[in-house]
C-alpha positions, 0 to 999 in steps of 0.5 A, spaced: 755 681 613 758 676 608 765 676 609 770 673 615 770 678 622 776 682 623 778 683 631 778 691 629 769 690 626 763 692 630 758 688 633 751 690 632 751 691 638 756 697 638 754 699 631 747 700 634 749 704 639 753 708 634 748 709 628 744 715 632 750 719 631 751 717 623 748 723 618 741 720 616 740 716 610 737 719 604 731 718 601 732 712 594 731 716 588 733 722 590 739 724 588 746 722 587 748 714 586 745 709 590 749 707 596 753 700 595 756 700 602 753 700 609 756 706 614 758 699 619 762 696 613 765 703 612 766 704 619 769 697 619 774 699 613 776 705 617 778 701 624 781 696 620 786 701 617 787 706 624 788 699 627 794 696 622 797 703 620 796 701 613 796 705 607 789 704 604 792 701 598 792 695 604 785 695 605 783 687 604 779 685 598 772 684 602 772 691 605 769 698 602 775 699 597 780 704 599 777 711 595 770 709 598 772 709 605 778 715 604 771 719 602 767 717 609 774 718 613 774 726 611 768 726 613 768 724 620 767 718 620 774 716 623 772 720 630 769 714 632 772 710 637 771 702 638 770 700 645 
């Protein structure tokens, strides 16, 4: 991670025990595009915005941008809860 820690991010630690439980990647060159942003930085995003009750549009800059993370929210992602 090359950007400044929120106190809402994970650990490697806490991302580790979570990572079992996020659907696999895919294989590269399979199909669609190629990933741009790890599961840890979405759920990262995900925690930040619960936390502030911001709008997605408040997202800061050296976080997945707001559609990206809207994307993986819907998914499911946002069922996770950081200890």
């Amino acid at each position: 991670m090359n950007r400044r820690t929120y106190p809402t991010d994970l650990t490697d630690g806490q991302y580790k025990k979570l990572k079992p439980y996020l659907p696999a990647l895919k294989p590269t060159g399979k199909t669609g595009h190629p990933r741009k942003y790890s599961y840890q930085e979405i759920l990262n995003a995900i925690f930040y915005q619960l936390r502030s009750g911001g709008a997605g549009r408040l997202l800061p800059h050296d976080l997945p941008p707001e559609d990206a993370v809207y994307g993986y929210f819907r998914l499911g992602f946002g069922n996770c809860q950081a200890q």
